[in-house]
C-alpha positions as CSV (number, residue, x, y, z in Angstrom):
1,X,-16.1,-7.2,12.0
2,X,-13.4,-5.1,10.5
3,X,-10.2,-4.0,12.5
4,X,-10.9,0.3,11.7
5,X,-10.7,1.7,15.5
6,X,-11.2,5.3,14.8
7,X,-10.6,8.5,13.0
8,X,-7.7,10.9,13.8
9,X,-6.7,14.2,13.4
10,X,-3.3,14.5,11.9
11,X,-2.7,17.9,13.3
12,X,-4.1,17.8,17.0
13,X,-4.5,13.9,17.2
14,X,-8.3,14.4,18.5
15,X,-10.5,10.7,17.6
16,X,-13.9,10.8,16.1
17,X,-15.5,7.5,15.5
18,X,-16.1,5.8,12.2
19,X,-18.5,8.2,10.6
20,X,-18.9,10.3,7.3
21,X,-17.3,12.8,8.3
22,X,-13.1,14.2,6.9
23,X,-12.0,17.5,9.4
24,X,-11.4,18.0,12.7
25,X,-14.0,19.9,14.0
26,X,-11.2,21.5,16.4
27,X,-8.8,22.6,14.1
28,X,-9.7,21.6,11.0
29,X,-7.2,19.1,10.1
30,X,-7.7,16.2,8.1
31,X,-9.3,13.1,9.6
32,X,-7.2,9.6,8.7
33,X,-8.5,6.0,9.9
34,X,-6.6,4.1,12.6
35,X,-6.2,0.3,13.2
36,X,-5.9,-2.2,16.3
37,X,-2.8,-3.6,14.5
38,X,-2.4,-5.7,17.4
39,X,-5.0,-8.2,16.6
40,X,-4.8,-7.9,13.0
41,X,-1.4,-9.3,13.5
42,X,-3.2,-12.0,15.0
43,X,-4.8,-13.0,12.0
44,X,-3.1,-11.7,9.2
45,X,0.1,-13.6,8.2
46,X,2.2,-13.8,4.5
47,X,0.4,-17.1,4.2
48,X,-3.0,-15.8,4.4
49,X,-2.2,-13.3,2.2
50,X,-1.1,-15.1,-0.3
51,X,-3.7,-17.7,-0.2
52,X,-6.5,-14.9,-0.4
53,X,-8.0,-13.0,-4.1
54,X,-6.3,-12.2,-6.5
55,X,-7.0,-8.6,-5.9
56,X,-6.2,-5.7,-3.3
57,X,-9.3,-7.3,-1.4
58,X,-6.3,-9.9,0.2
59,X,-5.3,-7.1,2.5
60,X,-8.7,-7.0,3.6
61,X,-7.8,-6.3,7.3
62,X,-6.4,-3.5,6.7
63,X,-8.6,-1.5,5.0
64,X,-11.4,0.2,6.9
65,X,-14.2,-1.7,5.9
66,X,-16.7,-4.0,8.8
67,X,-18.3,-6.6,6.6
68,X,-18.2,-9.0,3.7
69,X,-20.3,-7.1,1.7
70,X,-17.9,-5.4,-1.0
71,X,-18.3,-3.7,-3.8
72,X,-15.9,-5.4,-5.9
73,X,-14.9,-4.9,-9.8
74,X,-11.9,-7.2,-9.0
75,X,-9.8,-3.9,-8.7
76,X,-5.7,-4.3,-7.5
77,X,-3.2,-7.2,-8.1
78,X,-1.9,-5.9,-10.6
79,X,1.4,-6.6,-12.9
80,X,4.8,-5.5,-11.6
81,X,6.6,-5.8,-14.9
82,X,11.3,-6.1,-14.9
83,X,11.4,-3.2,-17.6
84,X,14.8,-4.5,-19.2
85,X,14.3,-2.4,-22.3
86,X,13.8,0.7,-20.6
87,X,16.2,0.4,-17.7
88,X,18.8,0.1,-21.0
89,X,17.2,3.3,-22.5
90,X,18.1,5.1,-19.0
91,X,21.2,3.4,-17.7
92,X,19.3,1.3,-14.8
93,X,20.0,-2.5,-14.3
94,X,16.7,-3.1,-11.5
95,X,13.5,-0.9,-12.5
96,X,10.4,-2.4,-12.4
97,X,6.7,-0.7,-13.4
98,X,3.6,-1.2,-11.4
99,X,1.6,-1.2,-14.3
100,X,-2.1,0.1,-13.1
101,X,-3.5,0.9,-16.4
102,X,-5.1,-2.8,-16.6
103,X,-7.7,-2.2,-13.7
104,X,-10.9,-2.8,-14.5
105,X,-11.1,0.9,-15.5
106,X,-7.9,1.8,-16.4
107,X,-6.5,3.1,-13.4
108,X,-5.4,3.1,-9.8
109,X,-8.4,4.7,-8.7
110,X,-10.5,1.6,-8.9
111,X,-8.2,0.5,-5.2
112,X,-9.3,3.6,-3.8
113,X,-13.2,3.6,-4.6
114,X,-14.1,0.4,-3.7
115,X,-13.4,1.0,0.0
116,X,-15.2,4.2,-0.3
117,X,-18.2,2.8,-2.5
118,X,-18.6,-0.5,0.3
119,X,-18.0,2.5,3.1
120,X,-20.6,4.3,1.3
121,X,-22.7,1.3,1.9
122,X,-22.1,0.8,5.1
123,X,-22.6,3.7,6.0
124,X,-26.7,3.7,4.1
125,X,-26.1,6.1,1.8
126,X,-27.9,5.7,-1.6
127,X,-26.1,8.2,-3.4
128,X,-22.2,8.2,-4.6
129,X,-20.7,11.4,-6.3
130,X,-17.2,13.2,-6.9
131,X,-15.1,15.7,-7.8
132,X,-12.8,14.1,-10.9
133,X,-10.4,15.1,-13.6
134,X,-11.3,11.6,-15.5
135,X,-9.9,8.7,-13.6
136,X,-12.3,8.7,-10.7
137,X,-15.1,9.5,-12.8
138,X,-15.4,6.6,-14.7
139,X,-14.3,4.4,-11.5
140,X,-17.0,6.0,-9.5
141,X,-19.7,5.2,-12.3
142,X,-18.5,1.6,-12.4
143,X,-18.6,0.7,-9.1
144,X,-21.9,2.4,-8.2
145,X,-23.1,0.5,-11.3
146,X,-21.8,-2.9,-10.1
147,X,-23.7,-1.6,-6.2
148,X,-27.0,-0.3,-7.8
149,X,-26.7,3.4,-6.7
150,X,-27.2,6.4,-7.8
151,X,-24.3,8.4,-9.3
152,X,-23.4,12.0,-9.6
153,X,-19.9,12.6,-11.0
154,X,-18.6,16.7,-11.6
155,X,-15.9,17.0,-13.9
156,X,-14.2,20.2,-15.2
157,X,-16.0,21.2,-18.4
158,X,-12.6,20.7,-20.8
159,X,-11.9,17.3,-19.8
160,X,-10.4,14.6,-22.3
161,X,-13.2,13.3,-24.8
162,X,-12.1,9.7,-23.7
163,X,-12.4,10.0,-19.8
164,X,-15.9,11.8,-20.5
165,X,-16.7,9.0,-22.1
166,X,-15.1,6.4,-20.1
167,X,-17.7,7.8,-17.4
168,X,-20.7,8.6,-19.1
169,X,-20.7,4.8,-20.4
170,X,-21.5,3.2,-17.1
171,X,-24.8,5.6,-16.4
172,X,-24.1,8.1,-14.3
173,X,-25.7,12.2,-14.1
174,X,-22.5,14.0,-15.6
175,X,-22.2,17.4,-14.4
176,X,-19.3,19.5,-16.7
177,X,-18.6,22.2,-14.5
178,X,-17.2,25.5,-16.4
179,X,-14.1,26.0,-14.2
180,X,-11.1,24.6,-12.9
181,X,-11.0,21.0,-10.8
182,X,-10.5,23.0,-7.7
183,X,-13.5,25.3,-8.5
184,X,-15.3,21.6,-9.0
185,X,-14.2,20.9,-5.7
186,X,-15.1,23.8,-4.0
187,X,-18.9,23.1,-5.4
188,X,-19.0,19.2,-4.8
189,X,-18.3,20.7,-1.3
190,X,-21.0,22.6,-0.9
191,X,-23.4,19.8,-2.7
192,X,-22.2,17.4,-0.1
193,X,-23.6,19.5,2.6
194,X,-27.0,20.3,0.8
195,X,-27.8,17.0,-0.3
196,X,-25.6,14.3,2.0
197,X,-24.4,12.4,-1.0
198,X,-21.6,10.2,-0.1
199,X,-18.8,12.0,-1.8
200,X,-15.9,9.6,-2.6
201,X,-13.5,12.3,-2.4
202,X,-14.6,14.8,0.5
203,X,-17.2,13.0,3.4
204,X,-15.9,9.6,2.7
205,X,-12.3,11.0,2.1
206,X,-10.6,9.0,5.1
207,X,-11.6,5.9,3.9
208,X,-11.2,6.2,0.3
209,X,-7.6,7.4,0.5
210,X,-6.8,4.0,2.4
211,X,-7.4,2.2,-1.0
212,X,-4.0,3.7,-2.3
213,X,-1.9,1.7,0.6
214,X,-2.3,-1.2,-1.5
215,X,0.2,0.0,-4.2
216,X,2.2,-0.3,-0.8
217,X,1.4,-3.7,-0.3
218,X,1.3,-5.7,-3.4
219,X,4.8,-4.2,-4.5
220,X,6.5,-5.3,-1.1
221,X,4.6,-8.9,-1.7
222,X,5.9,-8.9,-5.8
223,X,9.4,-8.0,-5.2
224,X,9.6,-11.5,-2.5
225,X,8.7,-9.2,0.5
226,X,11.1,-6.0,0.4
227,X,10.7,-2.4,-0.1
228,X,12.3,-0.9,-3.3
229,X,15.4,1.3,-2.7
230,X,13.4,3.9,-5.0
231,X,9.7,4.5,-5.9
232,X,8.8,7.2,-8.1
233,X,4.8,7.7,-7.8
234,X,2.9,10.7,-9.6
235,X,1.4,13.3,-7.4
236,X,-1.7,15.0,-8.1
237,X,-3.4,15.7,-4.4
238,X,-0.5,14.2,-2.7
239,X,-2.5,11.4,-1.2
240,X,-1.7,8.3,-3.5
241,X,2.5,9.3,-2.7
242,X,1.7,9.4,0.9
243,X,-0.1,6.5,1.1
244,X,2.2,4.4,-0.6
245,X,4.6,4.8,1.9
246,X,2.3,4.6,4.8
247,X,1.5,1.0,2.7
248,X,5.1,0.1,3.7
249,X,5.3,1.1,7.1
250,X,2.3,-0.9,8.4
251,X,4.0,-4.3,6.5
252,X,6.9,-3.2,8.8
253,X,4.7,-2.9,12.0
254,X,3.1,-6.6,11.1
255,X,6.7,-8.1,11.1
256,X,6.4,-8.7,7.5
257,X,9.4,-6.8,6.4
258,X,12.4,-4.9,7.5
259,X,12.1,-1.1,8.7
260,X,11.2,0.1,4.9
261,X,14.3,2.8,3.7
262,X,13.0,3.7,0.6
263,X,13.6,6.8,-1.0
264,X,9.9,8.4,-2.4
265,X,10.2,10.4,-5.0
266,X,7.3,12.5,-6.1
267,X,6.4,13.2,-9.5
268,X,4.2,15.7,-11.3
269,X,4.0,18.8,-13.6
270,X,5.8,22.1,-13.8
271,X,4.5,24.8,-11.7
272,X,3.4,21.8,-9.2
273,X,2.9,24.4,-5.6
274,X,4.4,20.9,-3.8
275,X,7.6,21.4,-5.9
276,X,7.5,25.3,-5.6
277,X,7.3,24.6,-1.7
278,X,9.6,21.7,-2.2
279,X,12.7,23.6,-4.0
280,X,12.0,27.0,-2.0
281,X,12.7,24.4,1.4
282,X,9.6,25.0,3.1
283,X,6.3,23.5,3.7
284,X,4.3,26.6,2.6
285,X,2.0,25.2,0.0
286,X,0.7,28.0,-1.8
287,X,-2.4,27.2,-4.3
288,X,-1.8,27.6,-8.6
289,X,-3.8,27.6,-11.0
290,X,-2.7,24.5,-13.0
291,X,-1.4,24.7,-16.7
292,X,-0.2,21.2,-17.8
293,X,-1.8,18.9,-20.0
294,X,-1.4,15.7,-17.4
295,X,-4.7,17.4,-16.3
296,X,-5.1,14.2,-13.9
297,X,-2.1,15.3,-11.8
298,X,-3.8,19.1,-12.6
299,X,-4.6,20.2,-8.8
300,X,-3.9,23.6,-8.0
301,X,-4.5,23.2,-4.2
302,X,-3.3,19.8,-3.3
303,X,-4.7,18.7,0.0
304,X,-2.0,16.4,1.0
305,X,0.5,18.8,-0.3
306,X,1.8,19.5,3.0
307,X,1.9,15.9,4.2
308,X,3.8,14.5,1.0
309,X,6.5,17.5,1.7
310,X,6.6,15.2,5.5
311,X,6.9,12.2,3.6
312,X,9.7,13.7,1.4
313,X,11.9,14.7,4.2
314,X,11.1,11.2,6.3
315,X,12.6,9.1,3.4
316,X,15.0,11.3,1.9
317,X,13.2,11.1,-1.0
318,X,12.6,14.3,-3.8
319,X,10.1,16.2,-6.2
320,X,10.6,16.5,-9.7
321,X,8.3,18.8,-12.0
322,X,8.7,18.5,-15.2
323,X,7.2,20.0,-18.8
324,X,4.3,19.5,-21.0
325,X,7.0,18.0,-23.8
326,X,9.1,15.8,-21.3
327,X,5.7,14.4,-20.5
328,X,4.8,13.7,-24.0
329,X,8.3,12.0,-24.8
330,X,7.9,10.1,-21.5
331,X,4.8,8.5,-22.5
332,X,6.7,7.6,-26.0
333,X,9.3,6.2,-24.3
334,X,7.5,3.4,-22.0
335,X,5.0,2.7,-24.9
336,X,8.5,2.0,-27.3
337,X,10.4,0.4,-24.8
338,X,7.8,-1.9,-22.8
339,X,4.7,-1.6,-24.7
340,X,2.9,0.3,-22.0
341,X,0.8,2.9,-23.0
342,X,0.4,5.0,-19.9
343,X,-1.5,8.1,-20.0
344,X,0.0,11.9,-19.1
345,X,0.6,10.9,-15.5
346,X,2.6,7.7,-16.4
347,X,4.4,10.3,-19.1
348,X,5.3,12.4,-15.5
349,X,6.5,9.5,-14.0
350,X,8.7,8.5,-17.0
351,X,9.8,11.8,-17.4
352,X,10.8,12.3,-13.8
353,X,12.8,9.0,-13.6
354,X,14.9,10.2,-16.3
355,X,15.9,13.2,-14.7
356,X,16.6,11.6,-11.4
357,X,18.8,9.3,-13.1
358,X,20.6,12.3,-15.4
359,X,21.1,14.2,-11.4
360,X,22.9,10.9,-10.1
361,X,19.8,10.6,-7.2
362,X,19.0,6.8,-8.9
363,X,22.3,4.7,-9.4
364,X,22.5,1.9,-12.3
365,X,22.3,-0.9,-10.1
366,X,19.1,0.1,-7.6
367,X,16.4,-1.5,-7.1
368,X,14.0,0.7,-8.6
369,X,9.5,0.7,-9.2
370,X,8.2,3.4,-11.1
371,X,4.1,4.1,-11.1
372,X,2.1,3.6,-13.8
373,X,-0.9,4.8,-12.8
374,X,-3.5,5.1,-16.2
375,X,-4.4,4.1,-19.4
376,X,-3.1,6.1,-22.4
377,X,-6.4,5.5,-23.7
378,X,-7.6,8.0,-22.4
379,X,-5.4,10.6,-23.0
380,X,-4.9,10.0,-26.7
381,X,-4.8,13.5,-27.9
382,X,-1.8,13.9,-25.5
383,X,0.3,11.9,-28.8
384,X,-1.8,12.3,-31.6
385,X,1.4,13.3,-33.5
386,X,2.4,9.7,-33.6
387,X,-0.3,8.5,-36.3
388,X,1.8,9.3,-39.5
389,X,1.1,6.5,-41.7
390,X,3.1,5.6,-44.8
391,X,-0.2,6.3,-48.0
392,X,0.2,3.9,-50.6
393,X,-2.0,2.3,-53.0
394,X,-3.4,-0.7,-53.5
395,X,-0.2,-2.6,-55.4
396,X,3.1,-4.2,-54.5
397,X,5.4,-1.4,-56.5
398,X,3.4,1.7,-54.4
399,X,4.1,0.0,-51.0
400,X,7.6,-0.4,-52.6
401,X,8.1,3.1,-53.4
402,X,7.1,4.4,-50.0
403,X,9.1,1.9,-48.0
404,X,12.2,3.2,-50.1
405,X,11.4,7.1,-49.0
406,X,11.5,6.1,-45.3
407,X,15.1,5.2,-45.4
């Protein structure tokens, strides 16, 4: 039914079958999915692609689903936008945004949980939960509203009013946990074990993370079926950044494109442990507790911290931290430039891209795609300082009068 062989260790390459299941019983290492590529380049072609949805559900074969039976919000196909404005702004002739915030909940997580909520599925569970910082909260709570399951989502207790909300809407038990997301973690972890809820983000893990290859995909179909020179993709857990590129490698293994040389640059907030590890020159990622207010990227132990350091060196590619201002002037920039308003990740990534340029690592004429990854909708508070309307009163001569102090 579906072209998922098995699960793999990526640290002592052991195979476990297709179950609910994330580490190695051996060594502990993380599990990833595997493919018989071989016969789904027997029935996947460019043509089939492009005559399937309108949605990430056209790559179907290779995400690790067995039947028809999807959990579907329409999730993935998503803009990639020529950002003329704000490649004049930073001096580049060829950037493009993947513009995420308009999935059906307002970010990139919808790709990742509906494999995981049809895995959950097949898999008989009745029960969908996670660990969030917002974004796969409300995606969660959406797609286990559109299945008909239950729904436990456990957020950090501070979390932004709007992503509260932007879960709490669709139904689900809200648990605000007084602690950090990786004190949330810790606990989902041990809820997982006690009650064998299918947790989007730690037993259903392998599968879920698979969602993010589409990014990959859809970019390399959009630009006419070639890999960007330069990606710049936030980084909270690593996974998305790693996946991306894993995206590209598997449309190279299909014959679809050329051996992908893109340069992946990582993106995220100042005291990041990837960068630390990144800038000291070793793979040692050592857990922080976060401080930033792109509390979506806020991950103080980043599970796939190690393997985006991998995916750095194997493309040549970078990591940029940068601060709680440059975020908030990034997010001001796209918004005034291309009418995007990303929230304090797609600040990061903004942010980041300007520096790379400023270093020389992204020349003028590159073909570049920048990540856009969520709303700004739901980080509002993050530019509040923007609302400074011009008070008048009800008369020509006042609105006059106001207008002539602005100048």
């Amino acid at each position: 039914m579906g072209y998922a062989s098995v699960l793999q260790c990526k640290e002592c390459g052991r195979e476990y079958p297709l179950e609910p299941t994330n580490v190695c019983e051996f060594c502990f290492g993380p599990l990833e999915v595997q493919y018989d590529y071989k016969n789904i380049a027997k029935v996947m072609t460019k043509e089939s692609i492009q005559n399937g949805p309108n949605s990430m559900w056209r790559y179907k074969e290779l995400l690790p689903v067995a039947g028809d039976d999807i959990v579907n919000i329409n999730s993935g196909f998503t803009p990639l936008i020529k950002a003329n404005r704000l490649g004049e702004e930073l001096g580049l002739t060829n950037l493009y945004l993947k513009n995420d915030c308009v999935n059906p909940t307002h970010s990139f997580k919808d790709r990742v949980v509906t494999v995981a909520a049809t895995k959950a599925k097949e898999f008989g569970f009745d029960t969908i939960a996670c660990a969030s910082t917002g974004n796969l909260a409300g995606s969660v709570a959406a797609h286990a509203a559109r299945a008909g399951m239950r729904c436990f989502v456990f957020i950090p207790a501070d979390l932004e009013t709007g992503k509260i909300i932007g879960a709490a809407v669709y139904g689900p038990t809200l648990v605000a946990v007084k602690g950090s997301y990786d004190e949330v973690n810790r606990l989902c972890s041990e809820v997982a074990d006690r009650h064998g809820w299918a947790f989007v983000n730690i037993n259903i893990r392998p599968y879920y993370s698979e969602g993010s290859k589409s990014l990959g995909y859809e970019v390399v179909e959009q630009l006419g079926w070639k890999t960007p020179v330069h990606a710049v993709v936030p980084a909270a857990s690593g996974s998305l950044y790693t996946k991306i590129w894993k995206g590209f490698k598997e449309f190279n293994q299909l014959g679809f494109i050329d051996t992908p040389t893109t340069q992946m640059h990582l993106a995220t907030y100042t005291g990041s442990p990837i960068v630390t590890a990144y800038d000291e020159g070793t793979k040692d990622v050592r857990p922080v507790k976060p401080k930033t207010i792109a509390k979506s990227l806020a991950i103080g132990n980043p599970a796939d911290g190690y393997y985006a350091l991998n995916t750095i060196e194997e493309t040549q590619g970078s990591a940029t931290a940068v601060s709680d201002e440059e975020v908030v002037d990034g997010m001001l920039l796209l918004a005034q430039t291309e009418g995007i308003f990303g929230e304090t990740a797609g600040g990061v990534t903004i942010a980041s891209l300007k520096r790379l340029v400023k270093q020389g690592k992204i020349n003028q004429d590159d073909l570049t795609v920048a990540y856009i990854t969520g709303s700004g909708l739901k980080t509002q508070e993050a530019v509040e300082k923007v609302v400074q309307p011009l008070h008048v009163e009800p008369t020509l001569n006042s609105f006059e009068d106001a207008l002539k102090a602005t100048r």
